[in-house]
N, C-alpha and C positions, 0 to 999 in steps of 0.2 A: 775430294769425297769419292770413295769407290765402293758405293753399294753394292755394285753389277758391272763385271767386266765382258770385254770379246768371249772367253774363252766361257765365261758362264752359259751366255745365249748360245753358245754351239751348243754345250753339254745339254741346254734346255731342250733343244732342235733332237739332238740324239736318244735322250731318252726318251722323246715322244715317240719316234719311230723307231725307237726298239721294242714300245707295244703293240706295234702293228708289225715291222718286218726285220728281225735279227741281222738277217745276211745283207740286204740293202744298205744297214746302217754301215753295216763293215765296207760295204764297197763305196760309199761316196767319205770314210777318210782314207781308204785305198786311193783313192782318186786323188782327192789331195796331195797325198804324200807323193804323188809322181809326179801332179801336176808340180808343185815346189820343185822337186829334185830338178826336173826339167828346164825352170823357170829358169835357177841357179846357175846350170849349165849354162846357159843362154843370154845371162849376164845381165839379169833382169835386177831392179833394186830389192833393199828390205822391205820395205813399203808395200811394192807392188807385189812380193810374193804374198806377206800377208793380205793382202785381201784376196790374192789367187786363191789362198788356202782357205779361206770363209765362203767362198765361192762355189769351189766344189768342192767342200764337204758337203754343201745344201744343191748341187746342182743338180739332184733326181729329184728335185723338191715335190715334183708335180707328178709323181707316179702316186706315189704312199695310197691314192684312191681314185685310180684308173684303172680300167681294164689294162696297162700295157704293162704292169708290176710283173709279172709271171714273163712276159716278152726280154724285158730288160733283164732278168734273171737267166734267160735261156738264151742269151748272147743274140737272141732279135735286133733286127732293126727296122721299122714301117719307114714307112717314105713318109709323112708327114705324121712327125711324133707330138700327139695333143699336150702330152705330160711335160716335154719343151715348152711347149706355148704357153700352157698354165703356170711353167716356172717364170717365165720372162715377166708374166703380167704379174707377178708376184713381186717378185723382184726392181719391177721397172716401178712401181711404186712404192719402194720404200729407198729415202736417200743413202742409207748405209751401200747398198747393193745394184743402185740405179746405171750406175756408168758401167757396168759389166753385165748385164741384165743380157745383151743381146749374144753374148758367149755362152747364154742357156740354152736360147732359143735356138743355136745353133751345133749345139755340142754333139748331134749326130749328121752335122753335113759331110756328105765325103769331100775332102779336097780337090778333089776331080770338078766338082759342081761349086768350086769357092766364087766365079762370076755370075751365079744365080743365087740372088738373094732379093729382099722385100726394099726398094730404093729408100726410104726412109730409115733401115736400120740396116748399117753396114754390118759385114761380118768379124767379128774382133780375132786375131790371131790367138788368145784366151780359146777362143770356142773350137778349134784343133788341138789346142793342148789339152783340153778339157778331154776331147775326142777322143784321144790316143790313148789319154791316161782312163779314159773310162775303157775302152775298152781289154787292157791288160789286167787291169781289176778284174773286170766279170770272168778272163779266161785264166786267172790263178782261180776263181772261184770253181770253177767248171772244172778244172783240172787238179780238183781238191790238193791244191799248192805245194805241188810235185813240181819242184825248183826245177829237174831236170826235164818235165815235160812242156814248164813253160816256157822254158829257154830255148827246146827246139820248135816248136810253135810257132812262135815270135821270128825268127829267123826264116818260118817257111812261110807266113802268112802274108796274102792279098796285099800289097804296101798301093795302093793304086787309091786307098781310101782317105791315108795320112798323106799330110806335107815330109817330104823325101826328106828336111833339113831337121824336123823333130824325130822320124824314124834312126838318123844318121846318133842323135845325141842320147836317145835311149839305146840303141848301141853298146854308147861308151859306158852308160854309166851302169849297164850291166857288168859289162866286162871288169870294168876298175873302180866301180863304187860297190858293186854286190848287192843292185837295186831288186830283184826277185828276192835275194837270199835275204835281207830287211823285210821286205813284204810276207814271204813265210814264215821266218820269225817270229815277226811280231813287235822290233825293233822297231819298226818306222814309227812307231805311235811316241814315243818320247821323241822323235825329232820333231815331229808336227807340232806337240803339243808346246815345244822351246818357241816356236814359231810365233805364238800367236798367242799364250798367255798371260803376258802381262801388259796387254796393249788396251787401254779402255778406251772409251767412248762418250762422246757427249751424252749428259741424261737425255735430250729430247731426242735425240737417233734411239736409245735403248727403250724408250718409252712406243716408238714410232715400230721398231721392230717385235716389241710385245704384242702392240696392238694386230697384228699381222699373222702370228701366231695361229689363233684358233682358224683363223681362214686361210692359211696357208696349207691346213692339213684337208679342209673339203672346202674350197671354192664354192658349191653351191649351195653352203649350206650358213646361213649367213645369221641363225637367232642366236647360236650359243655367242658370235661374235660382238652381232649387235649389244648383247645383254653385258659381256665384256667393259666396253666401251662406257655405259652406261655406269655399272657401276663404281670403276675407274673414277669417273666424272664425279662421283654424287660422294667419293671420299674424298676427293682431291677439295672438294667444295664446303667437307663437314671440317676436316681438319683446317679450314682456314677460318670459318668459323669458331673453331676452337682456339686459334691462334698459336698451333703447334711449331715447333720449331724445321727449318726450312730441310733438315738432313731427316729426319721423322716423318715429314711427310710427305716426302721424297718416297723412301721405301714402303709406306702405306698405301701409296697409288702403284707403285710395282707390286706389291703382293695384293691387289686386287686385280692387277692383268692378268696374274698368274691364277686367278684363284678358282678358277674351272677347267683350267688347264687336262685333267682327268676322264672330262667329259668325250675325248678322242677315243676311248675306253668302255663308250654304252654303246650299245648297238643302236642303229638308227631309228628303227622301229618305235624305240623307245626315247630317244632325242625330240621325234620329231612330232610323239603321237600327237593328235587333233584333238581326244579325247582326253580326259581325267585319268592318271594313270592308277593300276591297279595295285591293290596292297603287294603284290609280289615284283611287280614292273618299281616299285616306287621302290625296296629294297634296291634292287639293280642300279638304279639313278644313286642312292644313295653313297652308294659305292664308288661313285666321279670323286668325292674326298681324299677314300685312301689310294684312287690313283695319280691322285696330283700330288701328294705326301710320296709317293714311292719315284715318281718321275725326279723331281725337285731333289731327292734326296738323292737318287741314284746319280742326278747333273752335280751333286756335292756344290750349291748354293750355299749361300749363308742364313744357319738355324734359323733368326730371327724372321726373315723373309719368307723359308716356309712354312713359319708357324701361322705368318698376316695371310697366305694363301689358303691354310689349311683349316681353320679356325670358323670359318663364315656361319657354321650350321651348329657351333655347340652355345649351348645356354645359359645363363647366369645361376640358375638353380641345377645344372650340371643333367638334364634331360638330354640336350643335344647328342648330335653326332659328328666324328667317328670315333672320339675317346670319350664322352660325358665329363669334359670340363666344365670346373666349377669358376663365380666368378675372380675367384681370386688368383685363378690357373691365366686368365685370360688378360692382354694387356690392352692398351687404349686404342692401339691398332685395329687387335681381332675387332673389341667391340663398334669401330668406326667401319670395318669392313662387312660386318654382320647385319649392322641396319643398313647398311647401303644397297646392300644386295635384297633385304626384304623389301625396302622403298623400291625398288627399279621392279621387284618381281610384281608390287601390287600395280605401279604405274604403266606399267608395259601392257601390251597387246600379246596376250599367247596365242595358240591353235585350240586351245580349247576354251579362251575366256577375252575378255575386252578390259582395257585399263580400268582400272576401280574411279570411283569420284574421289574429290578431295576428303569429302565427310568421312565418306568410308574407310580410306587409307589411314589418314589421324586416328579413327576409333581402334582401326585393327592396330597397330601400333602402341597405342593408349593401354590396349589391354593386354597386350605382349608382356609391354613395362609394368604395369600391375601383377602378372601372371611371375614376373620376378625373370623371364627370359631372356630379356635385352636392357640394356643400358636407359633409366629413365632420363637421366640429365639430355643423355643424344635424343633423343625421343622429345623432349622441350625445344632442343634447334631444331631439329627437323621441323616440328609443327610452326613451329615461330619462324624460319625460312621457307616456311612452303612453296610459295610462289618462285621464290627467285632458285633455289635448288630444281625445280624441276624443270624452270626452264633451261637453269644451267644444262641440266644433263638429256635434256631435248636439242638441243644446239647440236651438240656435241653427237650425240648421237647419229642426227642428220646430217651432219657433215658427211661423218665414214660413211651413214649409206649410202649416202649418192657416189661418192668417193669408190663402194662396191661396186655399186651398178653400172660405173661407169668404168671398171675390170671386166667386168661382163660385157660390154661393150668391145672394149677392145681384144678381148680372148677370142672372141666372136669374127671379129672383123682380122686380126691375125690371121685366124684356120683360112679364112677363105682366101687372103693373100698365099698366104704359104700353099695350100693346095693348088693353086693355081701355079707354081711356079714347076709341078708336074718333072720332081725331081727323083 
């Protein structure tokens, strides 16, 4: 079964931060593509390139909303970079990405400083390749990819920062692979992409790295994620109820992790207001649909998937939004993804409001299905599961939060390691 491959989850990763930053996105597959070449050199396996290459593609993971995004553009480097550390805690809990996690945290140490590190997480020779190859990305970018200015560059710059034996192998593979002249190109992207495209993944890692998603883009901001999670849970819980088949509802719980995906795209203001949003703010929100529709699409996913993402807000009487599908436009997906997300929005705790009662959930529901907007049949299990659906997706929920908080914890307890080490 291949709902969702590697190479999908990058494209997901890329289009999301290409709504936020163009040029960054192009410099962590820059990065990639060098890190591989290098690897290659080096006589590294297939195996270990490919995950080299998933690695840093996402290895700025932690800038996309930090003050240090404009730094790392402007060929900066701080002594103690948070946007590392926020990668690593990202990374470091999810098992697709865990054993290389600490070649985040490390990817702007200079090699002069490789016996000063935190004792519990050594530094991975990963985290200089990463290095090297990040920083020949930013300075093609700086040097608006004038082959011949970054080739003389390269050859007069600082080498006191890199390991002398990866300086020696970028070298060659200047000279006699014609690694800049790929990079300004534009060629290196079909080698990457042979790289790492047909290699899938267990569904629970793909499930595991969705989940991770909405908070891998703001760490502190943790309701769009929780509400994620949630409603993930509460289809995964209707479709067995329903007793769907096991590859249906498979991608029914993936196009509910994806399915607010967009929301990276409202301003925070409006994410996180306290209050009741306003007829014009609520437009604005509205519009998290057609960004998760244009992400998904631009990552070239499979239709089906992001229609189960895209679908959550349209209505059986074709009122909804962001196309007024009617219901025979809509399949048994959307409709399981749609009441899931309404159950999670009445039963949740907002900034402006407190979880509803049971009575009250049932009737708003009740007359949803009467009103002809949602699926009456799902609207029967839900009420007829009440109890055991919500604690299902109460479990669940609480798991990842604490699982947050305790990122929070160790992001926390990181800085203060790593500053101390006053490098």
């Amino acid at each position: 079964m291949n709902i969702i491959n590697t190479l999908d989850l990058i494209r997901i990763k890329q289009s999301i931060l290409r709504k936020i930053d163009k040029e960054i996105v192009s410099h962590g597959i820059e990065t990639a593509y060098i890190v591989c070449m290098l690897a290659d050199e080096l006589g590294y396996s297939k195996d270990e390139i490919y995950y080299f290459a998933i690695i840093s593609c996402m290895h700025d993971i932690g800038a996309y909303k930090t003050e240090e995004l404009n730094k790392i553009k402007q060929f900066e480097v701080v002594e103690t970079t948070r946007h590392s550390i926020y990668g690593y805690v990202i990374f470091n809990n999810n098992n697709i990405t865990k054993n290389m996690a600490s070649s985040v945290l490390y990817h702007h140490h200079s090699y002069k400083n490789k016996n000063k590190y935190i004792p519990e997480i050594e530094i991975s020779k990963l985290a200089f390749l990463i290095g090297l190859a990040d920083r020949i990305s930013i300075l093609c970018n700086l040097l608006n990819y004038d082959e011949d200015k970054i080739t003389n560059f390269i050859y007069k710059m600082n080498k006191d920062f890199f390991d002398p034996k990866y300086i020696d192998v970028l070298y060659r593979l200047i000279e006699s692979k014609g690694l800049i002249n790929k990079i300004v190109s534009g060629d290196y992207r079909k080698h990457l992409l042979e790289l790492i495209k047909n290699k899938n993944l267990d569904m629970q890692l793909i499930k595991e790295y969705l989940l991770f998603l909405p908070i891998s883009i703001d760490f502190f901001s943790f309701e769009t994620s929780l509400h994620t999670v949630s409603v993930s849970s509460a289809a995964k819980k209707i479709c067995e109820y329903m007793k769907l088949g096991q590859e249906y509802k498979e991608k029914i719980e993936i196009g509910a992790y994806l399915h607010d995906l967009g929301k990276v795209c409202i301003p925070k203001h409006i994410l996180e207001k306290e209050d009741k949003l306003t007829k014009e703010e609520f437009e604005i929100m509205k519009k998290h649909v057609s960004y998760t529709r244009e992400i998904l699409e631009d990552a070239r996913i499979d239709e089906e998937l992001i229609n189960l993402a895209c679908n959550h807000h349209e209505k059986l009487d074709g009122s909804g939004y962001s196309k007024g599908l009617k219901e025979d436009d809509l399949s048994v997906g959307d409709k399981i993804i749609s009441i899931s997300d309404i159950f999670c929005a009445l039963t949740e705790n907002r900034h402006y409001k407190k979880s509803f009662s049971k009575n009250k959930v049932m009737q708003i529901l009740s007359n949803m299905a009467q009103s002809n907007y949602i699926d009456k049949e799902m609207v029967d299990i839900v009420c007829r599961n009440y109890d055991e659906l919500l604690e299902f997706v109460n479990q669940n929920k609480k798991s990842y939060e604490n699982c947050l908080k305790n990122m929070i914890l160790e992001y926390n307890e990181i800085t203060t390691q790593m500053d101390k080490l006053q490098i």
